[in-house]
C-alpha positions in Angstrom: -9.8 -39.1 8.0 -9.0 -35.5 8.8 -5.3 -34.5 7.3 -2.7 -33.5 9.3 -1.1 -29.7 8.3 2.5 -29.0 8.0 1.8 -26.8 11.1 0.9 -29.8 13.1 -2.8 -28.9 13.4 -5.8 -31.0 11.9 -7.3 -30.0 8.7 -11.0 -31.3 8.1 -14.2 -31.9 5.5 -17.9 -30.6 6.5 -18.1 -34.4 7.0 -15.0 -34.9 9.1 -15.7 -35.2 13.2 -13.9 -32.1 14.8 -13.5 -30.3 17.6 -16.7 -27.7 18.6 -14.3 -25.2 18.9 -13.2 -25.9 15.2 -16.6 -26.0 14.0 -17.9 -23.1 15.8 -14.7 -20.7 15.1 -15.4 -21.8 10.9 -19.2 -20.8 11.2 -18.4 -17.6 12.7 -15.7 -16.2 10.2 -17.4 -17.6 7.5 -20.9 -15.6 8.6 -18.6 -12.6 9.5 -17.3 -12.7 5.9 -20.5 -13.7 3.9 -21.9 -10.6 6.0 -19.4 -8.2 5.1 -19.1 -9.4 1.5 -23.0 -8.2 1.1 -22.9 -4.7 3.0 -19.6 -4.2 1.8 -20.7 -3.7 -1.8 -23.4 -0.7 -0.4 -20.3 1.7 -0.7 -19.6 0.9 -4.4 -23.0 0.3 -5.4 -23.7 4.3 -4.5 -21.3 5.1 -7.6 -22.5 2.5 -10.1 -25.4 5.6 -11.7 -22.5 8.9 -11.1 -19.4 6.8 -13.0 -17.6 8.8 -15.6 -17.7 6.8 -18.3 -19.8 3.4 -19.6 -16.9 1.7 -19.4 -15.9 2.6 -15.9 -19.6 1.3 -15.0 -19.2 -1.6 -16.4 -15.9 -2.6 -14.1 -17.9 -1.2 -10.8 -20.3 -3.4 -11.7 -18.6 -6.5 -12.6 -16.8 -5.4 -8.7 -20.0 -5.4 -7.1 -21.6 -8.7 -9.2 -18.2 -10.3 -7.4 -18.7 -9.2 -4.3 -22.1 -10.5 -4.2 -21.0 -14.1 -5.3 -18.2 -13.8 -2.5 -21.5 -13.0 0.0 -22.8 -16.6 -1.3 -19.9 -18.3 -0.8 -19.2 -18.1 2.5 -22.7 -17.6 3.5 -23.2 -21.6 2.1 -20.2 -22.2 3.6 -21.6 -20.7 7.2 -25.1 -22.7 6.1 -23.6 -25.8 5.8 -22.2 -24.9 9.5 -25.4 -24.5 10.9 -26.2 -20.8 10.5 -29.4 -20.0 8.2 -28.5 -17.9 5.3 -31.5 -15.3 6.2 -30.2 -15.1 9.7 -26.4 -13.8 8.5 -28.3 -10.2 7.6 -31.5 -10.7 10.3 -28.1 -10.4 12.7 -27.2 -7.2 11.2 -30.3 -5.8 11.4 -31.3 -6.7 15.1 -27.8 -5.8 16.0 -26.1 -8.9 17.1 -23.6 -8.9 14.2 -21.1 -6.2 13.2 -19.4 -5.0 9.8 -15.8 -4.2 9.6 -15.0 0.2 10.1 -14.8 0.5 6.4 -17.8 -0.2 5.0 -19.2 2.1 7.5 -17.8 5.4 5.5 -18.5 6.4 2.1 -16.4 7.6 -0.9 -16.9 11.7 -1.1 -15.4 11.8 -5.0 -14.8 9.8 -7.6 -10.8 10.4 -7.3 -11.0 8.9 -3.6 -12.4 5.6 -4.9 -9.1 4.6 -6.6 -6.7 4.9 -3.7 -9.3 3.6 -1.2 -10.1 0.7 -3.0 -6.7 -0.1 -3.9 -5.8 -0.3 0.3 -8.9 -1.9 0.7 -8.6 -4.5 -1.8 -4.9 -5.4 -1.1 -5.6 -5.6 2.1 -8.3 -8.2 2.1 -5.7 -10.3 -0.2 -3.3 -10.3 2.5 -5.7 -11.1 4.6 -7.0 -13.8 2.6 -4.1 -15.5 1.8 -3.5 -16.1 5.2 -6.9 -17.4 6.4 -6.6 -20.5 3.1 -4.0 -21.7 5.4 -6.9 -22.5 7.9 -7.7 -25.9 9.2 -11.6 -26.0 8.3 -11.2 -26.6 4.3 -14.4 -25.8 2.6 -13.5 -22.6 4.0 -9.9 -22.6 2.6 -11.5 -23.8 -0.7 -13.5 -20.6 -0.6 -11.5 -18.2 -0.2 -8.8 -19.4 -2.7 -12.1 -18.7 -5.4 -12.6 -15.4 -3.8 -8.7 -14.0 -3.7 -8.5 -15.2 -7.3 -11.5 -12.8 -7.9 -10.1 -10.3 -5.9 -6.9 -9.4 -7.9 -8.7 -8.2 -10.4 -10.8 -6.2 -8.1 -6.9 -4.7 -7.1 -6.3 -4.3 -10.5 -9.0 -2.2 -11.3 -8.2 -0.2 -8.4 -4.6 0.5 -9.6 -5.9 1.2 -13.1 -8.6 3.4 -11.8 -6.3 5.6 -9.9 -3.8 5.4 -12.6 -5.7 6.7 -14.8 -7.0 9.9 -13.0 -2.9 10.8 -11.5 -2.3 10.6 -15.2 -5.7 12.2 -17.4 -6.4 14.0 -14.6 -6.0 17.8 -13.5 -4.0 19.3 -10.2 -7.4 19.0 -8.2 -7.9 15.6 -9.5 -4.5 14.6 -8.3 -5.0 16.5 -5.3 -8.0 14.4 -4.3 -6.2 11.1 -5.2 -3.5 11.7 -2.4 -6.4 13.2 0.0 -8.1 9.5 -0.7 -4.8 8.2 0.2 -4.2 9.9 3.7 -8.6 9.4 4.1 -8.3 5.6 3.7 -5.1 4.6 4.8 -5.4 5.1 8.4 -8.7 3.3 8.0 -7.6 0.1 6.4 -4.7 0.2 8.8 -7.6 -0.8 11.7 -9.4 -2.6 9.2 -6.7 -5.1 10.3 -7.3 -5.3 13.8 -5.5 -4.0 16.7 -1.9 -5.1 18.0 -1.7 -8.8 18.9 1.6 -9.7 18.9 2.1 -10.3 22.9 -1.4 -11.9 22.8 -1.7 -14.2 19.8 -0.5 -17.4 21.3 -3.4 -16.8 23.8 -6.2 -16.0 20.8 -8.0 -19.6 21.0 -8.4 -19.4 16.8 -4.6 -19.2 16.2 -4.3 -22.1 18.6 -7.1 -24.3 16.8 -5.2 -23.4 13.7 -8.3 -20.9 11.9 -6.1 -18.0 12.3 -2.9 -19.0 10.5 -1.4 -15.2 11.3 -1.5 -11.8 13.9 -3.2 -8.7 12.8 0.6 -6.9 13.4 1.9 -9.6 11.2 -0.8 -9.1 8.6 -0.5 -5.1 8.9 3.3 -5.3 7.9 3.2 -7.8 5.4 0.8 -5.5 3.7 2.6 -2.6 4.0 5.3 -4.3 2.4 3.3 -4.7 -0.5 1.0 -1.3 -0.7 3.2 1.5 0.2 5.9 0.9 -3.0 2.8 0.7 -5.2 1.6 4.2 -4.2 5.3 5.4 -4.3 5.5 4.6 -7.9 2.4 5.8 -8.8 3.3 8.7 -7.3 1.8 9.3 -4.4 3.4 11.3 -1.5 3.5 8.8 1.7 3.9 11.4 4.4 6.4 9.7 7.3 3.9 11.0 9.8 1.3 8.5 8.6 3.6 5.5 7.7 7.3 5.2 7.5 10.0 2.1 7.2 12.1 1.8 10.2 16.2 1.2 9.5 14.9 -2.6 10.8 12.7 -2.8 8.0 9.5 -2.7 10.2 7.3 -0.4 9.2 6.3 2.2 11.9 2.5 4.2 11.4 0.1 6.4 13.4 -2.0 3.8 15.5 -5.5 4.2 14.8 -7.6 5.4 17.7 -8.8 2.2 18.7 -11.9 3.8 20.8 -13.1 5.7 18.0 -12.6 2.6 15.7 -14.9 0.5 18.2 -17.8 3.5 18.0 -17.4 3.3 14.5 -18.1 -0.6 14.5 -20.7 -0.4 16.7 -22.7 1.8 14.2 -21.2 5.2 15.0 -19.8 5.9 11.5 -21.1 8.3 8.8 -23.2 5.5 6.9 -23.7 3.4 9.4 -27.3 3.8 9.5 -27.8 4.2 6.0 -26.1 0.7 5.9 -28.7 -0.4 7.8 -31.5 1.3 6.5 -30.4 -0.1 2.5 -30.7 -3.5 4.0 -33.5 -3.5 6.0 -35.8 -1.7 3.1 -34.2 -4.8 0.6 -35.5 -7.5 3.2 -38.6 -5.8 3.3 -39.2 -5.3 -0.2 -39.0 -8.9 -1.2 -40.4 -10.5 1.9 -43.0 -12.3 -0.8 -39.9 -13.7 -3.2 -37.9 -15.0 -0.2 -40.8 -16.8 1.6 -42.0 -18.4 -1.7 -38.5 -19.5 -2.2 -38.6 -21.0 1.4 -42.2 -23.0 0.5 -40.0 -24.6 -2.5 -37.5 -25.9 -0.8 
């Protein structure tokens, strides 16, 4: 029988009956995440053969191997659902699914990548760790395996920009707080725009897949991500993001029409995105239809 949450919603097994709405809203944040978890690696993966040191390409790619996995997790998890594997990218391609704004940038230095994937990754935690508490629990299962992996992915990030504001010269620097100011309005959207006056009419939070409102989200990461980059020493310019006498934290709203062009393929790699994945289909058509005949 399907458990009941401290929140008073359901929570239920592949196996359990449940609500279409339930079952629906599951497939489509776990295809929107195994989708995401794929592209999302294109931006790293362009660094793996310019990294500074063997080291240092050894941690991007043990990143990107990560990442990967995370793609297969929820992608089974969206399978099991109903949606074919194949078809999560096919989507992509034929334009009927969308990655989040970030992955549709690149990183222009090695110094930016730190600071960038630092917001990113914390970010996504917080993110994360709000979506367990969701009432579909293969899902929840999933991503307590993939925030696990993801704190190191954090850590890296911190060490990574660590070590340049510390081994590294004025420009270096320089171009970690640039990658800073770059990324941070970015990951601030990544969120999603305001909701609070319209959450408890969002259909997921009231099916119990949404636990938590972007705005909720935004300033419990805030909480977390702006003392970090204070002690490493990053300026935080109060034009960009400041804590209000309340405690709230106040910022420069993204522009939510540019951030919808962006999404919609309008970014600077967007169709490179595109292109990566479309030539990797392509290349192993052969492998993917002999692995279709074995099962």
């Amino acid at each position: 029988m399907p458990m009941a949450t401290a929140a008073g919603h359901r929570c239920y097994e592949l196996w359990d009956p449940m609500p279409d709405e339930v079952r629906e809203g599951a497939k489509r944040f776990a295809t929107v995440q195994a989708l995401n978890e794929l592209v999302g690696v294109l931006p790293f993966a362009e660094w793996l053969d310019r990294a500074p040191s063997h080291t240092r390409r050894q941690m991007l790619m043990a990143k990107i191997q990560d990442e990967v996995g995370h793609g297969h997790v929820a992608a089974r998890v969206a399978e099991d659902l109903g949606m074919p594997r194949e078809r999560i990218l096919l989507d992509y391609l034929e334009g009927r699914a969308k990655v989040h704004n970030i992955f549709h940038y690149s990183f222009g230095t090695w110094e930016e990548l730190g600071p960038g994937l630092l917001l990113m990754n914390s970010a996504a935690i917080v993110q994360f760790q709000s979506l367990m508490k969701g009432v579909y629990l293969p899902y929840a299962r999933a991503l307590r395996k993939i925030e696990r992996e993801e704190s190191f992915h954090y850590q890296h990030a911190l060490d990574l920009t660590h070590e340049v504001l510390t081994h590294g010269d004025a420009e270096q620097r320089r171009r970690v707080q640039e990658g800073f100011e770059l990324w941070m309005p970015r990951v601030l959207a990544y969120l999603g725009p305001p909701d609070t006056d319209t959450l408890h009419a969002n259909r997921m939070w009231q099916i119990g897949l949404k636990p938590d409102g972007n705005d909720a989200l935004r300033q419990a990461w805030l909480n977390k991500i702006i003392p970090v980059f204070r002690k490493l020493g990053v300026h935080v310019d109060p034009a960009l993001v400041r804590q209000a006498p309340s405690g709230e934290w106040e910022f420069a709203m993204p522009d939510w029409a540019e951030v919808k062009k962006v999404i919609a393929g309008g970014g600077p790699a967007s169709q490179r995105r595109l292109d990566w994945v479309r030539h990797a289909l392509d290349r192993n058509t052969r492998y993917r239809r002999a692995l279709r005949e074995v099962s």
